[in-house]
N, C-alpha and C positions, 0 to 999 in steps of 0.2 A: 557745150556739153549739157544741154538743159532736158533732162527727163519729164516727157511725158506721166503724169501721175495717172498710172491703170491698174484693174487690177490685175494682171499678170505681173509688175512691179511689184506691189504689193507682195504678190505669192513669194516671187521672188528673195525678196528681202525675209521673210516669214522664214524660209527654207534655209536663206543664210546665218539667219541665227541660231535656229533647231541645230544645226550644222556647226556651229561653234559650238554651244553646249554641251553637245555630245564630242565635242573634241578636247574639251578643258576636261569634264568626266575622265575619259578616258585616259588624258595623263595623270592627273593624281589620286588613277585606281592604282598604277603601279608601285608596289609600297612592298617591301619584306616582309615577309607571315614571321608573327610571335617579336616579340622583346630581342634585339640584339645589343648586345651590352657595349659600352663603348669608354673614353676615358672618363674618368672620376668617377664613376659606379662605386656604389658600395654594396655586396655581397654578405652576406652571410651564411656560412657555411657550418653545418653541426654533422656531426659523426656519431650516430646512436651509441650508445655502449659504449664512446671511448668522451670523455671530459674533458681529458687533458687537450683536446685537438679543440674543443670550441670553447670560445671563448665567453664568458656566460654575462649576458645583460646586466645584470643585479638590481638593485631600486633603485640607482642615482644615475643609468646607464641606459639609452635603448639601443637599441638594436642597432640604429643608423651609427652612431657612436661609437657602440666595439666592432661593426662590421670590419670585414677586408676590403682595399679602397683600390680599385681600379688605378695604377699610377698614369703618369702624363705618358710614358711609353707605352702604354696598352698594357702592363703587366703586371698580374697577379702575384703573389708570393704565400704558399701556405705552407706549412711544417710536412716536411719528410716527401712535398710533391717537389719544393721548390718551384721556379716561375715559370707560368702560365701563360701567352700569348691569350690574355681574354677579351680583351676588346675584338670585336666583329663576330661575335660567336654568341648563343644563344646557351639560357639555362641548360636548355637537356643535353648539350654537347660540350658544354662545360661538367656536368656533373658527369658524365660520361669518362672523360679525362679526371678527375680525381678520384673515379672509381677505380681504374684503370692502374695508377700509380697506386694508389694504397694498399690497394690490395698485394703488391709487393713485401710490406709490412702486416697487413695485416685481412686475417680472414673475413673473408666477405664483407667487405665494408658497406656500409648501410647508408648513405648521404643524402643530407636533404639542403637545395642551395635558393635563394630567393634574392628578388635584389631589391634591398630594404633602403637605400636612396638613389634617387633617380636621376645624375648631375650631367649628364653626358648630351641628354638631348633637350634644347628647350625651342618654343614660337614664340615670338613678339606681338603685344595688341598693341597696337597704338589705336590716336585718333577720337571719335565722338563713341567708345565706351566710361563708366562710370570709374571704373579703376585700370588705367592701360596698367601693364608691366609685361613679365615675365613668365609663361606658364612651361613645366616643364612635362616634357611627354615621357609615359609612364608605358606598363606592360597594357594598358586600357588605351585602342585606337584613340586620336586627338580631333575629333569633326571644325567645322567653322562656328557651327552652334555651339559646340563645349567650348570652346575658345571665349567664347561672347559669353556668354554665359557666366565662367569662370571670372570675365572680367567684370561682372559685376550689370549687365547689359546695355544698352543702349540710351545713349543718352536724346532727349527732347528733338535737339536738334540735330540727328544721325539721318544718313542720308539712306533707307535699307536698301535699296536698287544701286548704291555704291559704295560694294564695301572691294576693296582690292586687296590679291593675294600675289606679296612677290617673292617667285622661286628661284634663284638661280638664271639671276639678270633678268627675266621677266616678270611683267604683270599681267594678271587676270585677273577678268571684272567675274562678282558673284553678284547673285542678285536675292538678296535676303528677303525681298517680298513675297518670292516666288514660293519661297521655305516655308513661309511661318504663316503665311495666307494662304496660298495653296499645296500645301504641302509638299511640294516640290523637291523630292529627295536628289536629285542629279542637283543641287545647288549646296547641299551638307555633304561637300568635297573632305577628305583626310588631310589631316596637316602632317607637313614631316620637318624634321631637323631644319633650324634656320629659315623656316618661312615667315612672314610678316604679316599680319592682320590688318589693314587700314581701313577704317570706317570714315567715311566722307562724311563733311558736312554737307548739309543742303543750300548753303548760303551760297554758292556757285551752280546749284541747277535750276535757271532760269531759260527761258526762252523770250526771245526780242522781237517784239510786233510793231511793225512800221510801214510807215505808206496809208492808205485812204481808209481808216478806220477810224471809228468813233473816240479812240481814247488811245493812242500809241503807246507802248510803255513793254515793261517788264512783264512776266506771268510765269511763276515757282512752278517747278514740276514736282509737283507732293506725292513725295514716295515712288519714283518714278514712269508714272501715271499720267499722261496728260496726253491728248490726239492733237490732231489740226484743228480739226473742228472745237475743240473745247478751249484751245488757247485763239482761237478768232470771237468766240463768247464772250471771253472773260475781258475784252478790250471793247464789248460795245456792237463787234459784228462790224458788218461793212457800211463806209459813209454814203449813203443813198444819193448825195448828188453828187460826188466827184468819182465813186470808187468806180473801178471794171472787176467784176468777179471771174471772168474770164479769164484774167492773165494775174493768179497768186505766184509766189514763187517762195519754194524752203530754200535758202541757205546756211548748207551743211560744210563744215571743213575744218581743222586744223593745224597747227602750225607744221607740220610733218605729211600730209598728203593733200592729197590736190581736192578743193572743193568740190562739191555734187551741187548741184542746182537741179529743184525739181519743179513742174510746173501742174498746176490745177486748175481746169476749166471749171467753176463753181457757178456757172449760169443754170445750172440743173440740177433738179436733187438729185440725180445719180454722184455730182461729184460731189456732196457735201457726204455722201454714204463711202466715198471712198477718202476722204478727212478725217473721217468717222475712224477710219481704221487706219490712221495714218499716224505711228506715234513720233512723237518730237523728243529729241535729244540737249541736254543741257548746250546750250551758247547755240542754239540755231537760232536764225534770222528768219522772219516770216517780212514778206513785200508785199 
């Protein structure tokens, strides 16, 4: 199974990652428009003109405090509406429904509803940020940058080419370099309820140079950046009286799919121009 390294490979590979990106994009563009409220919310609900129905803050009180509190059944309870199926429903159709019923009592009721704690939806940061925890998602979309951000940013040793998001038994790799150096907005993906933030360290992306080179050894992929050609450098280049530049060889694989092995004829500069463009992934083996 040993790949010719060409450039129609190349394109190849090029095309299947554009082709992943825009596949990851496109599931966590689908996201509910506006705030939907859910359990343990707190609301707060005021009725112009009538006092007696809200409940008023005072100086030793906020908002979050004397709000109406979303119960673990989804349901609201407020004077003379009685309970509200409010969980899955959004401000304007919630206030809609206690317009609705009060107005039984009383003329034209005038309501203003907001939701003054936000307990229902939260993401997870782990990992090489400076404060992981808990962040909870509010009426303001949650990006991967506000997440990082919120947690205080990235620590020394954060890997930005591996930060991982897992939704719903799955992961997906983001690539933060892509963000914040190239500005790369299809990489500032939405977070939603129960996602997980992982920021990798860098102490596992290495790649492994062996066989007839000057210096075998280890060589860090900084910041997810690193070609063929630059990690054949970084060991010395090839040993002049044992090596064949003719027969390089990546191996690529994992514990769950079947290895790739690729091969590069480096007796030319043509093939060091296509090394050049060849990038290395954390635990490859170079021969």
């Amino acid at each position: 199974r040993v790949q010719p390294l060409t450039l129609e490979l190349l394109k190849r590979m090029e095309a299947r990652r554009e082709q992943k990106v825009r596949q990851v994009a496109e599931e966590f563009a689908t996201r509910p428009q506006g705030y939907v409220i859910g359990k343990g919310d707190v609301l707060q609900i005021i009725v112009w003109d009538h006092p007696e129905l809200t409940t008023p803050a005072g100086q030793f009180r906020d908002a979050e405090t004397s709000g109406q509190q979303v119960g673990e059944d989804g349901y609201l309870y407020y004077p003379y509406v009685g309970m509200i199926k409010a969980a899955g429903m959004n401000i304007p159709a919630i206030r809609d429904v206690l317009t609705e019923r009060l107005s039984r009592y009383i003329a034209n009721p005038q309501l203003d509803v907001r939701v003054v704690g936000y307990r229902s939806k939260r993401v997870y940061v782990v990992g090489e940020v400076n404060t992981p925890g808990v962040l909870p998602i509010t009426d303001i979309p949650l990006t991967i940058a506000d997440a990082i951000s919120l947690s205080g940013g990235l620590t020394p040793t954060a890997h930005k080419s591996g930060v991982n998001v897992s939704r719903d038994g799955r992961v997906y790799e983001i690539d933060l370099k892509a963000l914040y150096d190239f500005a790369d907005s299809s990489q500032n993906l939405m977070l939603q309820h129960g996602d997980i933030v992982n920021v990798l360290d860098r102490s596992q992306q290495k790649v492994f140079v062996m066989g007839e080179v000057k210096r075998p050894g280890a060589v860090e992929i900084i910041n997810g950046d690193l070609s063929l050609s630059a990690a054949l450098g970084e060991v010395g280049g090839f040993n002049q009286n044992s090596s064949d530049p003719g027969n390089i060889y990546v191996i690529r694989g994992s514990e769950n799919t079947q290895p790739e092995i690729f091969h590069l004829d480096a007796r030319y500069a043509s093939g060091m121009i296509l090394a050049e463009r060849f990038d290395m992934r954390a635990q490859d083996v170079i021969f």
